[in-house]
C-alpha positions as CSV (number, residue, x, y, z in Angstrom):
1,X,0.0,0.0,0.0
2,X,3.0,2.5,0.6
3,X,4.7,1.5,-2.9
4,X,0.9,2.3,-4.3
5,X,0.6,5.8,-2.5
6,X,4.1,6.7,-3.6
7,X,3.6,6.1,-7.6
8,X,0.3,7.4,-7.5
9,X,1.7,10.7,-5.9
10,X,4.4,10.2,-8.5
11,X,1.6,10.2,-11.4
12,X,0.7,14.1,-10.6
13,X,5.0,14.8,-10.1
14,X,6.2,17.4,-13.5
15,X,9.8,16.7,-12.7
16,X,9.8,13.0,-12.2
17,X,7.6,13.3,-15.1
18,X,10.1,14.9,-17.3
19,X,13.0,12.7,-15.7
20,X,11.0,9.3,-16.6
21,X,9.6,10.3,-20.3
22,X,12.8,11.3,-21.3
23,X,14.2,7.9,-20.6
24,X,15.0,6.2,-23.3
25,X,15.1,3.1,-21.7
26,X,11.7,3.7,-20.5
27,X,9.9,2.9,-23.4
28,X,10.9,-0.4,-23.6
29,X,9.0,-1.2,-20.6
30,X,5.9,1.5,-22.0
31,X,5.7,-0.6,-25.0
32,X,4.4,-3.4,-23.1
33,X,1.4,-1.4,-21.7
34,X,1.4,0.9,-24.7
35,X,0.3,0.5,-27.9
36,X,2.0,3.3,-29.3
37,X,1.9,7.1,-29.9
38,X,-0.1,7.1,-33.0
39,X,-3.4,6.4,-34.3
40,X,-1.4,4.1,-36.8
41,X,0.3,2.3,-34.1
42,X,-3.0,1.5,-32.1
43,X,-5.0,0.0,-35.0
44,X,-2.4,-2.0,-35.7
45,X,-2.7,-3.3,-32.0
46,X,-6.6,-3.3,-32.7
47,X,-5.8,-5.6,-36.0
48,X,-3.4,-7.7,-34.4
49,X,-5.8,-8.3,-31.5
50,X,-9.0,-9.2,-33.4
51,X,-6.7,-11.5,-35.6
52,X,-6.4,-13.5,-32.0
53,X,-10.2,-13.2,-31.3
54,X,-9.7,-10.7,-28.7
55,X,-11.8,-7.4,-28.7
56,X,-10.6,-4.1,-28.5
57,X,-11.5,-1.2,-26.5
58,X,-9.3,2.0,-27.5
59,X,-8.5,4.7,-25.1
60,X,-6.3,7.9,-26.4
61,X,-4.6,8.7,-23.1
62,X,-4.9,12.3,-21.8
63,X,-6.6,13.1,-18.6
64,X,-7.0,16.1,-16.1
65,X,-7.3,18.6,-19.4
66,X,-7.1,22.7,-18.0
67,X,-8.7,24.4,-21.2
68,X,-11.1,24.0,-23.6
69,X,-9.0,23.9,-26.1
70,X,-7.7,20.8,-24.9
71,X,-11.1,18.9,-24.4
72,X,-11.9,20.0,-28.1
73,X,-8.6,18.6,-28.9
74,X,-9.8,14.7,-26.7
75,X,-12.9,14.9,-28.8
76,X,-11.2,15.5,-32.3
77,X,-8.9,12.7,-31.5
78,X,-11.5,9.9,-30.6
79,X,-13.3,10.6,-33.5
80,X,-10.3,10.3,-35.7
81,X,-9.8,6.8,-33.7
82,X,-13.6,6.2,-34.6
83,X,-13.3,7.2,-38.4
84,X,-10.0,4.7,-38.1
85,X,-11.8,1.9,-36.5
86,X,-14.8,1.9,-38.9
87,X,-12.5,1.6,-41.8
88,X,-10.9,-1.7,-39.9
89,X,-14.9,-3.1,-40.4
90,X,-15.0,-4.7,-36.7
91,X,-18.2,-3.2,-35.4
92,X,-18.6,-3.5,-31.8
93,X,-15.6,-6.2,-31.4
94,X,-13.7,-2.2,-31.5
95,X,-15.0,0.5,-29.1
96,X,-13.7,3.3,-27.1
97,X,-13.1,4.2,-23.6
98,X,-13.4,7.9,-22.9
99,X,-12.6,10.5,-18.9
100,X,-14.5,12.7,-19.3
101,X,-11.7,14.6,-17.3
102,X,-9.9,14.7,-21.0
103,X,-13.2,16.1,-22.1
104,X,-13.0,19.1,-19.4
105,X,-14.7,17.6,-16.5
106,X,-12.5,19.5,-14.4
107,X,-13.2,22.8,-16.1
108,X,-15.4,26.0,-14.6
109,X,-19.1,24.6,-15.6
110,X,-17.0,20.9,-16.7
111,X,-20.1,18.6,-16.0
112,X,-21.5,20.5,-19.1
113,X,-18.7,20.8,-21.1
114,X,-17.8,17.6,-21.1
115,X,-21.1,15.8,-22.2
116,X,-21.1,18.6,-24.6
117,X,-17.9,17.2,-26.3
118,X,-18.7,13.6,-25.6
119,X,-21.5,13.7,-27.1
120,X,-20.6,13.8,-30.9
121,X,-18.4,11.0,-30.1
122,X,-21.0,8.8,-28.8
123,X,-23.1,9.7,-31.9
124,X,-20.1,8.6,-34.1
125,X,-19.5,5.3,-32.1
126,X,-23.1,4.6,-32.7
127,X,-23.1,6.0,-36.4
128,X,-19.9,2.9,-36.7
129,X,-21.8,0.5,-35.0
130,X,-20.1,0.3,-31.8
131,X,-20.2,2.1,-28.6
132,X,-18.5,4.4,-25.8
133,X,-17.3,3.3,-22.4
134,X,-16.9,6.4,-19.4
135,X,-14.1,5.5,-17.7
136,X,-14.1,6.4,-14.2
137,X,-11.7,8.3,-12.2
138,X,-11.5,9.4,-9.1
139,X,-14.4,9.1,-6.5
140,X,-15.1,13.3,-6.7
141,X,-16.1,12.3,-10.7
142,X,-17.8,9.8,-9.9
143,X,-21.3,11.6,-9.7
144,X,-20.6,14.0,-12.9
145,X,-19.9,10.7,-14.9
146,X,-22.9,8.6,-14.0
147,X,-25.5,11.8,-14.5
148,X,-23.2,12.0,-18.1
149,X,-23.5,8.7,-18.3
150,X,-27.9,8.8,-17.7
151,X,-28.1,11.8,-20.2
152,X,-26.3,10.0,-23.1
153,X,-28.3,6.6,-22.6
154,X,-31.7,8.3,-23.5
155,X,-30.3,8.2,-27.4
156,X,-27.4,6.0,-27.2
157,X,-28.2,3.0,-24.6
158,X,-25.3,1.3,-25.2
159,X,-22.9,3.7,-23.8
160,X,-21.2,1.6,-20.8
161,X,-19.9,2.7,-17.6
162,X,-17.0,1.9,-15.4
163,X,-17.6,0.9,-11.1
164,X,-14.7,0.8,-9.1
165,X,-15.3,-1.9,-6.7
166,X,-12.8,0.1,-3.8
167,X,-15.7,3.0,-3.3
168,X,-18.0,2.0,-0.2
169,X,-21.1,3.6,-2.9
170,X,-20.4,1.2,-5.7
171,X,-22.4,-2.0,-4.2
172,X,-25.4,0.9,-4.5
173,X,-24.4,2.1,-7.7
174,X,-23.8,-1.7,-9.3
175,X,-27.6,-2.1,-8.0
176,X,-28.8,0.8,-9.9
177,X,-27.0,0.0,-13.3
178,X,-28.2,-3.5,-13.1
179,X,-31.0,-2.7,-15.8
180,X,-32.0,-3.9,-19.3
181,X,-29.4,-2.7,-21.8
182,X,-27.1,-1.6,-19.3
183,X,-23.0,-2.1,-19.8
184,X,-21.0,-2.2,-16.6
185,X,-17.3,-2.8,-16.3
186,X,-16.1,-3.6,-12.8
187,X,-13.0,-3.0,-11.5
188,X,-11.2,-3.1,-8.6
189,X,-9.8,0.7,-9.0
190,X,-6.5,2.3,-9.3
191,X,-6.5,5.9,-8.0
192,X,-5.1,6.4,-4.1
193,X,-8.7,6.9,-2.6
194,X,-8.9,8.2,1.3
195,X,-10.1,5.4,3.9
196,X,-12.9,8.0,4.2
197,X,-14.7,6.8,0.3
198,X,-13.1,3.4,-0.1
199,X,-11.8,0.2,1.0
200,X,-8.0,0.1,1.6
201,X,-6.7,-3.5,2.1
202,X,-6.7,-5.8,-0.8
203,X,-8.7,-8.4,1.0
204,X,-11.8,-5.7,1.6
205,X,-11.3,-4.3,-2.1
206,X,-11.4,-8.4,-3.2
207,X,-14.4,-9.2,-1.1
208,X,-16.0,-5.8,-2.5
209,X,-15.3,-6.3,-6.1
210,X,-17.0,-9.9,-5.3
211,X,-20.0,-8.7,-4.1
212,X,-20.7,-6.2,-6.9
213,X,-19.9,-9.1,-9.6
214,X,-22.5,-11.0,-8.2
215,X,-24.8,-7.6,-8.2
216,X,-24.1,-7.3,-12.0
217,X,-24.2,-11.6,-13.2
218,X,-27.3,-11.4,-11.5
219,X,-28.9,-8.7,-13.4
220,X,-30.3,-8.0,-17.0
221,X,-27.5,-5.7,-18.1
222,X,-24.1,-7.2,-20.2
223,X,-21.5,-7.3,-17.4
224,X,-17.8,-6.7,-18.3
225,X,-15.1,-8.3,-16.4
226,X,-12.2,-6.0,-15.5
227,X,-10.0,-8.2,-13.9
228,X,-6.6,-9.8,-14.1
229,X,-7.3,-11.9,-11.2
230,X,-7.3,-15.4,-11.8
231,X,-9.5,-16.3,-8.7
232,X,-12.1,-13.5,-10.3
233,X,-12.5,-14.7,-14.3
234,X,-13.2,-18.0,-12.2
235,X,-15.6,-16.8,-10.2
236,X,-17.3,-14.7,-13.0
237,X,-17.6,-18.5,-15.1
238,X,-19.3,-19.6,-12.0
239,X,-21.7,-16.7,-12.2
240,X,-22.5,-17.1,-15.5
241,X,-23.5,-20.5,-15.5
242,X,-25.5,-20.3,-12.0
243,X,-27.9,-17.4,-14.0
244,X,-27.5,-19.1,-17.3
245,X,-25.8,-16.2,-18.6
246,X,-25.4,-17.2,-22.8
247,X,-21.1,-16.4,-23.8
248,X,-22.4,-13.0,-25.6
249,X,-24.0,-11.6,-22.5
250,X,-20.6,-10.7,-20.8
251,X,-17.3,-10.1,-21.2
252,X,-13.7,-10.4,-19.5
253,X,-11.6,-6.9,-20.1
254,X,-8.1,-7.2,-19.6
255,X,-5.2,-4.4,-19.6
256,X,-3.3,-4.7,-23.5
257,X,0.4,-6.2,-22.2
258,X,-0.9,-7.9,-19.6
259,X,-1.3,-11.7,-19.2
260,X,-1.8,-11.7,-23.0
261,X,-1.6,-15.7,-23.4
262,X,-4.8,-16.1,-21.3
263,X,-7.0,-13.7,-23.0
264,X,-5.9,-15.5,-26.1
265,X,-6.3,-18.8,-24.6
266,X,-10.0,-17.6,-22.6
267,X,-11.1,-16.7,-26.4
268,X,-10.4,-19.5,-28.1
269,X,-12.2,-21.2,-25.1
270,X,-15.3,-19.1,-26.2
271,X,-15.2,-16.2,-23.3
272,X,-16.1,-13.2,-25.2
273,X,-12.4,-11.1,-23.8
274,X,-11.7,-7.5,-24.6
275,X,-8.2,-5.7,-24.2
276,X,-8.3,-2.3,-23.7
277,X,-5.9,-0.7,-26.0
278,X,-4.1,3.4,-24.7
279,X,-2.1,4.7,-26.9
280,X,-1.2,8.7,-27.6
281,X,2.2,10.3,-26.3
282,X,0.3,11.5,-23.0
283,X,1.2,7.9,-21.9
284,X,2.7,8.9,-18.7
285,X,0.3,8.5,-16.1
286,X,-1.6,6.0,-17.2
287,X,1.6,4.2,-16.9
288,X,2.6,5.4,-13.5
289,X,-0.9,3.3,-12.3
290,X,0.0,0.5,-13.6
291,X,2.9,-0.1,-11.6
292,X,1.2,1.4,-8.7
293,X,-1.5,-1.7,-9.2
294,X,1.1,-4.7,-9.1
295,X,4.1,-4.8,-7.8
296,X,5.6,-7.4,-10.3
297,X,4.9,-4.3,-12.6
298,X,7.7,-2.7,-10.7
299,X,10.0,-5.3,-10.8
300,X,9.5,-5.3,-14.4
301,X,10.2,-1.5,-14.9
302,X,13.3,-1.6,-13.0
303,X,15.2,-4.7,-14.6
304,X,14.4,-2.7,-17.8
305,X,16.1,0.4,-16.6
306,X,19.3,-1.6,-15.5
307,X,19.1,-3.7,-18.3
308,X,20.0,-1.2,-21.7
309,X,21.2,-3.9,-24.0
């Protein structure tokens, strides 16, 4: 828990930001988590993927955005990545994930702008026959996103949503989203929440993320797995069978670079398994959370540095 509060705090760091970014050893270690800097790069991932039976859902990384300009600048680049994915013919096996924090949540009168600039994107995911996940950051978001995510589901019901299992609320808020049409991704979380809002131990956020997966198997809405946990994709099977849950009426998501053999291996099983794909050169704190969430992750990052060859 100390190694996680230290790289999250590191996350919102300029200099160690500079210091690690301008490492070139450092992106050999980014490349695993990253699909690249381009739109190029990522539907190659995207093509790559699919080729494996593994869906993809694409997130251009940028988050905490200060000005509008910058928002406009999130929603020009995910429809870019929509126009890109259309052209790739994969319907919904390719979505997006969106934060609405990249859309100006955080901005004077955000709530407003940012379903304002979300909202064409939506229209274009629907438009290419897929849809648009809200991501979900931190627990002072999550109220924007959800009443986002409520006003974009009157046209576009397929718009999903993302519950962090940590948050005390999200047992309440699995309960509400458990509804006809709904998409849900659960996760455990990966932003340093205060004991306050959220569980802290790994056993409490386990038992918690247990809870709400049995919340969403049992409801009428298209659960997606976000888990790496071995003990969890087991549990979800379980779930699915006890409420006769068809393979198209849920997913695993799984973190592109991560454990990539098994969500090849739970696809050609017949698990319907979705990697979700960042890519953009604002890659640095995305990255920074990842380590924070396993510390193999670390162990990883450092051979790499010591390792130049």
């Amino acid at each position: 828990m100390v190694l996680q509060k230290t790289l999250l705090a590191a996350s919102r760091r300029p200099g160690l930001r500079r210091m690690v970014t301008g490492n070139s050893a450092t992106r050999r270690v980014v490349d695993r988590f990253v699909a690249g800097e381009t739109l190029d790069d990522a539907l190659s991932a995207v093509e790559a993927l699919a080729a494996d039976g593994v869906r993809v859902t694409l997130d251009h990384l940028g988050e905490d955005v200060t000005t509008r300009t910058g928002a406009e600048h999130s929603r020009d680049a995910y429809l870019a990545a929509l126009e890109g994915l259309a052209r790739l013919g994969l319907g919904d096996r390719a979505e997006v994930s969106v934060k609405l924090s990249a859309f100006g949540q955080a901005l004077p009168g955000g709530h407003d702008i940012a379903l304002e600039l979300v909202r064409p994107v939506v229209e274009a995911a629907t438009a290419a026959g897929t849809t648009v996940t809200l991501d979900m950051e931190d627990h002072r978001t999550v109220d924007s996103t959800l009443a986002v995510l409520a006003e974009l589901r009157t046209q576009h019901p397929g718009t999903g949503a993302v519950l962090q299992a940590m948050l005390f609320r999200t047992e309440d808020d699995a309960k509400a989203l458990a509804v006809p049409g709904s998409r849900v991704r659960l996760v455990k979380g990966a932003y340093n929440e205060p004991p306050e809002v959220a569980h802290r131990a790994r056993k409490d956020v386990d038992a918690a993320y247990a809870r709400c997966l049995e919340i969403l198997m049992a409801g009428p809405g298209y659960p997606m797995v976000g888990s790496h946990d071995p003990s969890m994709v087991t549990r979800a099977h379980e779930l699915a069978a006890q409420h006769s849950r068809a393979a198209d009426s849920w997913e695993v998501q799984m973190l592109y670079g991560i454990r990539p053999d098994e969500q090849r291996r739970l696809a050609a099983a017949g698990t319907r398994v979705r990697a979700y794909v960042p890519y953009g050169v604002d890659w640095y704190a995305y990255f920074v959370r990842r380590l924070a969430e396993r510390p193999a992750n670390v162990g990883f990052f450092l051979r790499s540095l010591l390792t130049r060859s």
